[in-house]
C-alpha positions in Angstrom: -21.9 41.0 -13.6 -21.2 43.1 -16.3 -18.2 46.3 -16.0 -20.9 48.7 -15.9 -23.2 47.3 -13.0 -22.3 49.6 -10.4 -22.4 48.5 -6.7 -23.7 50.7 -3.5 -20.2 53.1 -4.0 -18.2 51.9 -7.1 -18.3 49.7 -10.2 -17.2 46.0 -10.0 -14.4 46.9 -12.5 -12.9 49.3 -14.5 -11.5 49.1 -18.5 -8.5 50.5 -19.1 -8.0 52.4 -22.7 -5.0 51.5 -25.3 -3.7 54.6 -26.6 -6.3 56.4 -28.5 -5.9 57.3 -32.6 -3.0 54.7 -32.0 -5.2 51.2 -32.0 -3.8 50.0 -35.4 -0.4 50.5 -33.6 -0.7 48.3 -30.6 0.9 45.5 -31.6 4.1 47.3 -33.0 3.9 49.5 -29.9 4.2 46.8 -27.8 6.8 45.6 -29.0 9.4 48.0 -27.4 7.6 48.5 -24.3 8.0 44.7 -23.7 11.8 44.9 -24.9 12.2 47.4 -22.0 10.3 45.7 -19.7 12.9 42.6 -20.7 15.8 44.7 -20.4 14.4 46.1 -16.9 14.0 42.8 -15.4 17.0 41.2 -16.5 18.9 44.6 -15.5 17.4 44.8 -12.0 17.7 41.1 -11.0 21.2 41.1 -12.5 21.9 43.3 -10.0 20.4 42.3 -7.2 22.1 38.9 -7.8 25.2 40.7 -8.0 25.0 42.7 -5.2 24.0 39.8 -3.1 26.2 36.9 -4.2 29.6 38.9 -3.8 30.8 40.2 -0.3 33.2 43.0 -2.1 29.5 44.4 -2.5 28.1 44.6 0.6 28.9 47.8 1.7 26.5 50.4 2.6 26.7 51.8 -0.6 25.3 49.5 -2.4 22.7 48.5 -0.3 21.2 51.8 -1.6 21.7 50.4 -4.9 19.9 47.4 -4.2 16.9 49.3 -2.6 16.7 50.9 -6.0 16.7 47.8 -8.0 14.3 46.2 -5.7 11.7 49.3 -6.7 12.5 49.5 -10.4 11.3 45.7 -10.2 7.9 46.5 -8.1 7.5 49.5 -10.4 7.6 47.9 -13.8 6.1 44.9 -13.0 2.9 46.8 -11.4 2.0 48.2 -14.8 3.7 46.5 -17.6 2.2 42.6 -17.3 -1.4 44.1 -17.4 -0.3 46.7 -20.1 0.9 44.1 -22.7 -2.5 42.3 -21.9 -4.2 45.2 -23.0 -2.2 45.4 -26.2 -1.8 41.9 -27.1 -4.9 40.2 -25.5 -7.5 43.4 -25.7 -7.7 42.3 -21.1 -9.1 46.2 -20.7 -10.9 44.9 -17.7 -9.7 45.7 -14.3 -11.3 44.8 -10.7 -11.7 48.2 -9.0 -9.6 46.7 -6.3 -7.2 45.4 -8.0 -7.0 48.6 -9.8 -6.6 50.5 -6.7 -4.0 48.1 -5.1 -2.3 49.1 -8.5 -2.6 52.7 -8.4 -1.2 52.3 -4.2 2.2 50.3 -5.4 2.4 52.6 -8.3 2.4 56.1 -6.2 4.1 54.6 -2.9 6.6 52.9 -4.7 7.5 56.2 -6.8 7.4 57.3 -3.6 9.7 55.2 -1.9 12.5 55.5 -5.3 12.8 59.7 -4.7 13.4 58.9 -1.0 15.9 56.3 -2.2 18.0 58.7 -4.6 17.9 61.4 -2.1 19.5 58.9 0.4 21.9 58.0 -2.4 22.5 61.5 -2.5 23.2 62.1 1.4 25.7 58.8 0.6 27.9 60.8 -2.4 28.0 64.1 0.3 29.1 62.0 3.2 31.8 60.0 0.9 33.3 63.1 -0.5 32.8 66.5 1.7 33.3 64.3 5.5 35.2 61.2 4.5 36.7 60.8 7.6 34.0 60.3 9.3 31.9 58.5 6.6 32.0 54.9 8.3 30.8 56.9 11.4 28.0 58.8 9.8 26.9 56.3 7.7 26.6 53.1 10.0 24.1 49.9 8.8 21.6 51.0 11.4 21.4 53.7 9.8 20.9 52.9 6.5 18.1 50.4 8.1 16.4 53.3 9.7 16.5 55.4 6.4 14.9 52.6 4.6 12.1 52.3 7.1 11.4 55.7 7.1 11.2 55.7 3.1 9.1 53.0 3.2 6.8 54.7 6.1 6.5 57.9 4.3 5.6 56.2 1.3 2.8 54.4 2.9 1.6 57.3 4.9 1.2 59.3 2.4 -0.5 56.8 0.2 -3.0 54.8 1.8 -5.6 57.5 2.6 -6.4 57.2 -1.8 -7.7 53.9 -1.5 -10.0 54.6 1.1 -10.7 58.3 -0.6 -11.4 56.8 -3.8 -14.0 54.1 -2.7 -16.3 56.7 -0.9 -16.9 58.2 -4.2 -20.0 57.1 -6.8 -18.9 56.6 -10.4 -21.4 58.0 -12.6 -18.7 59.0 -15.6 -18.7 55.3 -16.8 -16.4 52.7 -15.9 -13.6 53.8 -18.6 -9.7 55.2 -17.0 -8.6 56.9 -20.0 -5.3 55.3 -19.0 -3.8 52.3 -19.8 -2.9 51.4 -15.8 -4.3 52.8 -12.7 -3.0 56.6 -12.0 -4.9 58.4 -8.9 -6.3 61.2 -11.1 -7.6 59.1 -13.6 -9.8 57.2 -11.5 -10.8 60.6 -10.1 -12.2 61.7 -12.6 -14.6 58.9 -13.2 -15.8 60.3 -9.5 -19.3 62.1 -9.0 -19.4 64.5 -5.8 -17.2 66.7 -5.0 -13.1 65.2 -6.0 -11.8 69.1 -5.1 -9.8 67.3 -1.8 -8.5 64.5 -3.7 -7.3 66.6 -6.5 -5.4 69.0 -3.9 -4.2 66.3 -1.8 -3.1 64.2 -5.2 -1.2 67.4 -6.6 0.4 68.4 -3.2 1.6 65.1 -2.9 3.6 65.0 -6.1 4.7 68.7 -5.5 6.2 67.5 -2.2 8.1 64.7 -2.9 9.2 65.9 -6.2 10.1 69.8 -4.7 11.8 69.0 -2.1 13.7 65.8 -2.0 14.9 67.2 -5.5 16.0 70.7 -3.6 17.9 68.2 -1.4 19.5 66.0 -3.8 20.8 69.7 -5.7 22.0 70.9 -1.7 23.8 67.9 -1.4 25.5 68.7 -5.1 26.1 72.3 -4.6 28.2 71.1 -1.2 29.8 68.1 -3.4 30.6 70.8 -6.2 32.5 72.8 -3.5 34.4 70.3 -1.9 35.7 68.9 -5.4 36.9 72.1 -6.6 38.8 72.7 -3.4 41.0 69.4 -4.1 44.4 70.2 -5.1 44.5 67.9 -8.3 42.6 67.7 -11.2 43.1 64.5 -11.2 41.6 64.1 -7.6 38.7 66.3 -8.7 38.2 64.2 -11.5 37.9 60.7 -9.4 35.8 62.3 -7.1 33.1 63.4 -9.1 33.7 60.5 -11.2 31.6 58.6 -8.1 28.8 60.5 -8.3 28.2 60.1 -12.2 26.0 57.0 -12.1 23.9 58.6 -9.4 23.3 61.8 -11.2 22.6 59.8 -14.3 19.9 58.1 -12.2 18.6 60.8 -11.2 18.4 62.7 -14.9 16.5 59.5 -15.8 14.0 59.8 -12.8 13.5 63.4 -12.7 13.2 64.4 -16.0 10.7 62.4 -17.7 9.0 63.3 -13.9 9.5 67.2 -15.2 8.4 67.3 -19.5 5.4 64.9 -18.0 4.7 68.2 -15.7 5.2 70.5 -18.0 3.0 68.9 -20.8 0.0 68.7 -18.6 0.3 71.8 -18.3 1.4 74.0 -21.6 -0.3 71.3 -23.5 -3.7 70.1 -21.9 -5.6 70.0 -25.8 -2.9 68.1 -27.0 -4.2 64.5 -28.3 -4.8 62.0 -25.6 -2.1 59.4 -26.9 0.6 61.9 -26.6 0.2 62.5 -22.2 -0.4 58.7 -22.4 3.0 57.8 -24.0 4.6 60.2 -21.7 3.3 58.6 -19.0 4.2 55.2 -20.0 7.9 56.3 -20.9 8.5 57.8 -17.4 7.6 54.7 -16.1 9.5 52.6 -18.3 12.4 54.7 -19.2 14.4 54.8 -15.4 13.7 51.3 -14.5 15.0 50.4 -17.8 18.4 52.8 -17.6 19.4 52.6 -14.4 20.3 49.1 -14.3 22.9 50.0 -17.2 23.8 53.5 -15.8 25.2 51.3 -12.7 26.6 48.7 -14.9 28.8 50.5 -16.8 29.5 53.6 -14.3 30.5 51.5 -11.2 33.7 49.2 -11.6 33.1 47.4 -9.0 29.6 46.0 -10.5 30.8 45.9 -14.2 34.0 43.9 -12.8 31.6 41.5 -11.1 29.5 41.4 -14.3 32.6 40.8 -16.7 33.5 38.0 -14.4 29.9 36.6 -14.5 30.0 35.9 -18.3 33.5 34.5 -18.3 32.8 32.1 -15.8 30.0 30.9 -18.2 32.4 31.4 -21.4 35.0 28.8 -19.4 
């Protein structure tokens, strides 16, 4: 059956677009996007292995740390295998359930990460403002119940688009002028009237991104306090020191989150390969960093690393 046979609802697949004006490109562009892609695998497992071969490291701490490598891992590999495909291999075609099992990891897993670094940042204001009662507050149960509850929000909120999406007709043609699955994109393929999805897909992202980002800056503004009211600099200094690899994670998450914002909006007649490299950088670009943030930032992990490669020096 060819892509553009379309069924009772929906076409048996989609293609997915390279980057327009860009096609002489591909190959050169790919090129870094797989080198990230390396560098985000090898970063997250490294980390995970880490994490889980060493007991120094099982603190509740960073089991949040963990959780976040786990995503980065589900996130890049989601988008990137297929995207190379598309670059090297010219694979545009994509089943249109595969591409909405895509598009459901994709959101729910973003989903999941901003619940993760607000959690993160409930850890850093626990640690420094009540550190007395930190071991109390923060207990494995409930770091178990905060996970579940990332995870359940995440898939709430998520798996009505799937079921939204197939209901629709496709008369547009069978092209995402994407280069993965994203929720609007396949919207706008859609005959009928989208107007829900396109509220519901916008108040979504406003949501999450609002307010566990007010959160994450509440939790700061009490952290800020608290270290100014230490009585040494030098205390000051180690206790923000903590929270550096955090708020580098979170720069990397949320600001390629915000200029993608912002460009969709200021500049909607901009050329069509410019909101798709954005979109493929804020993908990329966290699940890349944050692996090295943590590595180099936290002594514990870049001890535990140093010790790794010396082992295999000996």
């Amino acid at each position: 059956m060819s892509v553009s046979n379309i069924t009772a609802t929906h076409p048996a697949a989609f293609l997915l677009v390279e980057i327009p004006g860009l096609e002489h490109l591909h190959i050169w562009i790919s090129i870094p996007f797989c080198f990230a892609y390396t560098l985000a695998l090898l970063g997250n497992c490294t980390l995970l292995f880490i994490i889980r071969s060493n007991a120094a490291l099982h603190d509740l701490r960073y089991l949040f740390l963990a959780m976040l490598a786990a995503i980065d891992l589900v996130l890049s590999s989601t988008t990137l295998p297929k995207m190379l495909a598309i670059f090297w291999f010219r694979d545009r075609k994509i089943n249109f359930y595969a591409c909405l099992v895509q598009m459901f990891f994709l959101h729910s897993f973003s989903i999941m990460e901003s619940a993760v670094l607000l959690a993160m940042a409930f850890d850093r204001y626990v640690a420094i403002c009540k550190p007395l009662h930190y071991t109390m507050v923060l207990t494995r149960d409930l770091i178990t119940r905060i996970g579940m509850a990332a995870v359940a929000r995440a898939v709430t909120l998520m798996t009505p688009l799937p079921f939204l999406l197939r209901r629709f007709h496709y008369c547009r043609g069978p092209v995402i002028a994407h280069c993965y699955c994203e929720h609007m994109a396949v919207v706008r393929l859609a005959c009928g009237d989208t107007r829900f999805n396109n509220i519901y897909g916008i108040a979504v992202a406003m949501f999450i991104v609002v307010l566990d980002l007010l959160f994450v800056i509440l939790s700061y503004i009490f952290i800020l306090q608290a270290v100014l009211q230490l009585a040494s600099k030098e205390a000051r200094y180690k206790a923000f020191g903590t929270c550096v690899s955090h708020i580098g994670a979170i720069l990397s998450t949320y600001t390629p989150v915000v200029i993608s914002l912002i460009m969709h909006r200021v500049a909607r007649t901009a050329v069509p390969h410019v909101h798709i490299l954005l979109a493929i950088f804020y993908l990329l670009f966290p699940r890349m960093v944050n692996p090295i943030i943590y590595g180099v930032k936290t002594k514990q992990i870049r001890d535990q690393l140093l010790s790794l490669f010396q082992r295999k020096d000996v």
